[in-house]
C-alpha positions as CSV (number, residue, x, y, z in Angstrom):
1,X,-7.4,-15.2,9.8
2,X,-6.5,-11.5,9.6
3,X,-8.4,-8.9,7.9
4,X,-5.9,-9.3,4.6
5,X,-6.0,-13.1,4.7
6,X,-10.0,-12.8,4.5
7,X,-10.2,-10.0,2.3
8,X,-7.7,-12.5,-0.2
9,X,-10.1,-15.4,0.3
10,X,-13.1,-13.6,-0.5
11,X,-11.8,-12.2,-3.8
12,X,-10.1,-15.6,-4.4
13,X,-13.1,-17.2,-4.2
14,X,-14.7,-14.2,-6.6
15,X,-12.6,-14.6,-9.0
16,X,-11.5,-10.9,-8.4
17,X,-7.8,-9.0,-8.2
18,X,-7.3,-6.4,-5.6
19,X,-6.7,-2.3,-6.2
20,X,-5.0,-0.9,-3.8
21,X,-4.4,2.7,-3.5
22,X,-1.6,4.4,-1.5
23,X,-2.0,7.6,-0.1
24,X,0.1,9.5,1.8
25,X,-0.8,11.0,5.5
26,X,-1.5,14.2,5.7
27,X,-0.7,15.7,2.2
28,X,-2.4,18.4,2.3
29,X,-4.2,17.9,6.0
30,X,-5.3,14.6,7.8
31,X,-8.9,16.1,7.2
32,X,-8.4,15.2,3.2
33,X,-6.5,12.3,3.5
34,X,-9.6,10.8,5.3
35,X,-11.8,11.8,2.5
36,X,-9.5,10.3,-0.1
37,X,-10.0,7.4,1.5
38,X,-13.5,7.3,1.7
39,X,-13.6,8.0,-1.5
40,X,-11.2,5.5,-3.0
41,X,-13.0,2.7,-0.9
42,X,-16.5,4.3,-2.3
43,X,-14.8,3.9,-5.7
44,X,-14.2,0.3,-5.5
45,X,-10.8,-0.3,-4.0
46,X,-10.3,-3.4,-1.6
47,X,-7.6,-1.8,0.4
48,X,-5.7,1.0,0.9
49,X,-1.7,1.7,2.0
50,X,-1.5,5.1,3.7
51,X,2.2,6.2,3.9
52,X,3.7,7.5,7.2
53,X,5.5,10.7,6.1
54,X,9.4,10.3,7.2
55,X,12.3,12.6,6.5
56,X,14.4,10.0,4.4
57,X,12.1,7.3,2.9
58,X,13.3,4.4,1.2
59,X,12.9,4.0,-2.5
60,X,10.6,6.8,-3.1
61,X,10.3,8.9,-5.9
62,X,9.6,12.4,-6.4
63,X,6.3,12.5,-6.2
64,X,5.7,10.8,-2.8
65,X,9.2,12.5,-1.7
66,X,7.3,15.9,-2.2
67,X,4.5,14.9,-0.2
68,X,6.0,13.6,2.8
69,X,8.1,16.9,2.6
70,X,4.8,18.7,2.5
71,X,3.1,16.9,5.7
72,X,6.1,16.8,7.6
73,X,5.8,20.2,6.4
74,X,2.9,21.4,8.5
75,X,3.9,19.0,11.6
76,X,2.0,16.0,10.9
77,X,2.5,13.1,13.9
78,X,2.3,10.0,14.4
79,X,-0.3,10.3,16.9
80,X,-2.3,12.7,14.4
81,X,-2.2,9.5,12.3
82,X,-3.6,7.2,14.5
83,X,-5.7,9.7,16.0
84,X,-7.5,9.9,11.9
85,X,-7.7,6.7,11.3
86,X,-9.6,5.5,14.8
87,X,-12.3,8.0,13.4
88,X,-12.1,6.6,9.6
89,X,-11.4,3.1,10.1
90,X,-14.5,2.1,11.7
91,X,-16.6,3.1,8.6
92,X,-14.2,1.8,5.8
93,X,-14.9,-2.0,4.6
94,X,-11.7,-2.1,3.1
95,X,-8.3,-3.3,5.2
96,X,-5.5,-0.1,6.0
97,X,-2.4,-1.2,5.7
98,X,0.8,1.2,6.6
99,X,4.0,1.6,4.5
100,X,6.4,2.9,7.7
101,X,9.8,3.4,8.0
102,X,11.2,1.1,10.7
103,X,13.0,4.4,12.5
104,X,9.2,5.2,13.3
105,X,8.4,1.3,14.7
106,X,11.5,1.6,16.6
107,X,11.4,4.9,18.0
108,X,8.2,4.2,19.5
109,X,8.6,0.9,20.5
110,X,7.8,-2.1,18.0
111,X,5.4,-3.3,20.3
112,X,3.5,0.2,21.3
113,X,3.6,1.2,17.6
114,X,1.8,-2.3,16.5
115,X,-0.8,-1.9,19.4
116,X,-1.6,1.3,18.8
117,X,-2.2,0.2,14.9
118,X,-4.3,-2.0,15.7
119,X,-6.4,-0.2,17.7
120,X,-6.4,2.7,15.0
121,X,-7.9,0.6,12.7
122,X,-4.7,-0.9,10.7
123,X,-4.2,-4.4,9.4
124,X,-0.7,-4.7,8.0
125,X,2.4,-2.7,8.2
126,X,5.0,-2.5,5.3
127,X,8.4,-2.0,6.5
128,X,10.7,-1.5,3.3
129,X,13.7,-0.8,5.6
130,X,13.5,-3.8,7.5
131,X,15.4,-6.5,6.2
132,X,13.0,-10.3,6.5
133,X,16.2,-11.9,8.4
134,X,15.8,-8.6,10.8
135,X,11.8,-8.7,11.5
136,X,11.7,-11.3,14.3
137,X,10.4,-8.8,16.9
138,X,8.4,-7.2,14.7
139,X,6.8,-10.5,13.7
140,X,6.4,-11.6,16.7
141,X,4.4,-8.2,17.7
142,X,2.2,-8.2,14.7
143,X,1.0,-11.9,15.4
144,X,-0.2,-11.2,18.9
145,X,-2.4,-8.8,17.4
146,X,-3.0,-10.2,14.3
147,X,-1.5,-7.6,11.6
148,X,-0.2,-9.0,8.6
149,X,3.8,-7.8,8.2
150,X,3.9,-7.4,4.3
151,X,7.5,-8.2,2.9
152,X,8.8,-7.1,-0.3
153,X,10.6,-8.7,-3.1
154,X,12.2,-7.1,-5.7
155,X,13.3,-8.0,-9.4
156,X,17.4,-7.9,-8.2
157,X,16.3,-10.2,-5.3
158,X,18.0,-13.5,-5.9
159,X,15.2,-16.6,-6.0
160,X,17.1,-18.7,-2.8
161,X,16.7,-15.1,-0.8
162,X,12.9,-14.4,-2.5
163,X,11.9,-18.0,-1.0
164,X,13.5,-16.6,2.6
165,X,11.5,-13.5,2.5
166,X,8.2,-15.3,1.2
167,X,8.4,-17.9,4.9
168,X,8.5,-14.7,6.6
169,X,5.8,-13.3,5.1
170,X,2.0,-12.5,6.3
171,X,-0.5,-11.1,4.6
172,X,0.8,-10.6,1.0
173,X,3.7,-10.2,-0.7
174,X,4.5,-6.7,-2.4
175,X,6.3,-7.2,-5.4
176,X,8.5,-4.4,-6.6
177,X,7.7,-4.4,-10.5
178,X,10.8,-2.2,-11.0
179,X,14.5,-2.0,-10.2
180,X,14.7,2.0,-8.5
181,X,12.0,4.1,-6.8
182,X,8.4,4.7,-6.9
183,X,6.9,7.0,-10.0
184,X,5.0,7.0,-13.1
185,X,6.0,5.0,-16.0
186,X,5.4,4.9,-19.1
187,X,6.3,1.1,-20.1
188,X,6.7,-1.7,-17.3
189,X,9.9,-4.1,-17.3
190,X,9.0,-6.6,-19.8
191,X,9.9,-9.8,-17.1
192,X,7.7,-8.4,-14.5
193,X,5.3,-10.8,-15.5
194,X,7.6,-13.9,-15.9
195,X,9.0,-12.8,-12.4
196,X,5.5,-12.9,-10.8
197,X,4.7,-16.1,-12.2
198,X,7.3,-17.9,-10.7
199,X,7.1,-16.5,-7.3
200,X,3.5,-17.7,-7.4
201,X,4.3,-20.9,-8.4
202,X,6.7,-21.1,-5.2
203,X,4.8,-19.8,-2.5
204,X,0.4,-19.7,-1.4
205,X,0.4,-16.1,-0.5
206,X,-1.2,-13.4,-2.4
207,X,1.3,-11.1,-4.8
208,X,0.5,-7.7,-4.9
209,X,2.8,-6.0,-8.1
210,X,3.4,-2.0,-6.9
211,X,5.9,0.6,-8.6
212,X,5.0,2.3,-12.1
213,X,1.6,1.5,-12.6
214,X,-0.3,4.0,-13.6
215,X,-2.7,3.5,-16.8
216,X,-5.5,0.9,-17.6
217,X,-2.7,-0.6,-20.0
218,X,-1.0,-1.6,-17.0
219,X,-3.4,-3.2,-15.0
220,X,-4.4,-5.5,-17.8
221,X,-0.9,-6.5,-18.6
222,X,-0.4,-7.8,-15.2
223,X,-3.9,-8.6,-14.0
224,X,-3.3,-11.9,-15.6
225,X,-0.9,-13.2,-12.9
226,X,-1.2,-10.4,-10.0
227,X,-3.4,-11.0,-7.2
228,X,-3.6,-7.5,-6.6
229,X,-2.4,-4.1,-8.1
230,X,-0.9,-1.3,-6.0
231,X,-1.2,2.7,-7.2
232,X,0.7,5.0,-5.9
233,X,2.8,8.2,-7.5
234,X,-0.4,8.6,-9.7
235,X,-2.9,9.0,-7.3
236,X,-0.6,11.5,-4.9
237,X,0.4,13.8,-7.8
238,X,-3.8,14.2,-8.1
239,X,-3.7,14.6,-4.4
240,X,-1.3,17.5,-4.5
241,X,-3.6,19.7,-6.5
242,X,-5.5,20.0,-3.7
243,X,-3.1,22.4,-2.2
244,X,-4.3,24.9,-4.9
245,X,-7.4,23.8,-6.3
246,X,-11.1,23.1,-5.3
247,X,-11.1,20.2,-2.7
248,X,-14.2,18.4,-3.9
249,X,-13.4,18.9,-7.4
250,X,-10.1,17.1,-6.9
251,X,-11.6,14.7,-5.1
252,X,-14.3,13.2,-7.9
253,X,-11.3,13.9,-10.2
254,X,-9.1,11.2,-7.8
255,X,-12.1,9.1,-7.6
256,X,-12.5,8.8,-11.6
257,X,-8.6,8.2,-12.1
258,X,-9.1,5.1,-9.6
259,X,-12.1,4.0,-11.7
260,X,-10.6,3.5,-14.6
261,X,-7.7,1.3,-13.0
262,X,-10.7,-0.8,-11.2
263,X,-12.5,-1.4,-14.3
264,X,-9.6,-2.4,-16.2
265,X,-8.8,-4.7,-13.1
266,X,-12.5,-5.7,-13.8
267,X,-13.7,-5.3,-10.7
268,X,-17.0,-3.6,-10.3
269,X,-17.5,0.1,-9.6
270,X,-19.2,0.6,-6.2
């Protein structure tokens, strides 16, 4: 089993949902992205999806536009990445997972950029721009070394294709809550859940529901029939105040935000 599939099992057998935060590499500095994730894990989330800053990402809103734009910005790298996470990794008891532009993969070879993953500490790879019917190599790469490849399926996907994309899958399945890009939302589509239900009642793997969540509300709205909640836009928009404002007071501030989504999840509060 890889790292995902036994985290999954344990909370299955728990009775527990995951949180899972994404943070963004290198908005402001690696140095801080680290701690975020130290923090976040300290906090109570199961495992985290660090985003790999590219210059034209794929469904993104604003707020993670801005930040990749700000760590490509001050000339963060791939190897930079990698490099922080072999320090970080060893000490986190939560699974890494990264959400990476195929152009990246490809560029530096799908099956350097999945060993050097691993090696860095990483357990899955999202790859929004890679359609499933496209990922052979990729899946072939990631099961030598035991990574989960994390497809996604969307509300517009029809059910025939979402049944394709869940035999390809590893890992978990990322469910897109919304139709358009990542950010804050006031009210979620009121089908998500009907959605979710009957993709779970098709396929064994875990469904993680990410896009627009962002209050306690949320989480207990989908909780129900989720098997684990991804956060994005509002944890990076905290995360960009530390550009301007006191590191460590940021931080606790991140560290609360994530709190109250955990407990709502009710999961306990390391």
């Amino acid at each position: 089993m890889s790292a995902i599939d036994t985290l999954f099992a344990q909370l299955h057998r728990a009775g527990r949902k995951a949180f899972m935060p994404f943070v963004t590499a290198g908005d402001p500095d690696l140095d801080f992205t680290a701690a975020v994730l130290r923090e976040l894990v300290c906090r109570g989330s199961n495992l985290c999806e660090l985003g790999i800053p590219y210059s034209d990402p794929v469904a993104d809103g604003p707020v993670i536009q801005a930040s990749y734009t700000r760590a490509l910005a001050r000339r963060i790298s791939l190897n930079g990445i990698f490099e922080m996470l072999r320090r970080v990794t060893p000490d986190l008891p939560a699974p890494i997972v990264t959400m990476v532009s195929y152009s990246i993969v490809y560029r530096r070879g799908v099956e350097r950029y999945v060993v050097e993953a691993k090696k860095a500490g990483v357990a899955g790879l999202i790859v929004p721009d890679l359609p499933a019917e496209e990922a052979a190599e990729l899946a072939s790469a990631c099961s030598r070394e035991d990574l989960s490849l994390i497809q996604l399926i969307t509300p517009t996907t029809p059910r025939d294709r979402a049944l394709r994309i869940a035999a390809r899958t590893t890992g978990f399945i990322y469910y897109v809550s919304v139709t358009g890009i990542t950010g804050e939302r006031t009210e979620l589509p009121a089908d998500v859940v009907e959605n979710v239900a009957w993709l779970k009642g098709q396929t064994s793997l875990p469904i993680c529901i990410g896009f627009g969540i962002s209050k306690p509300e949320h989480v207990r709205l989908l909780a129900p029939v989720a098997d684990g909640l991804i956060v994005g836009s509002a944890i990076v928009r905290r995360i960009a105040e530390a550009g301007t404002r006191p590191r460590e007071q940021v931080l606790s501030e991140i560290g609360r935000f994530a709190e109250t989504l955990i407990t709502a999840l009710g999961n306990p509060i390391h």
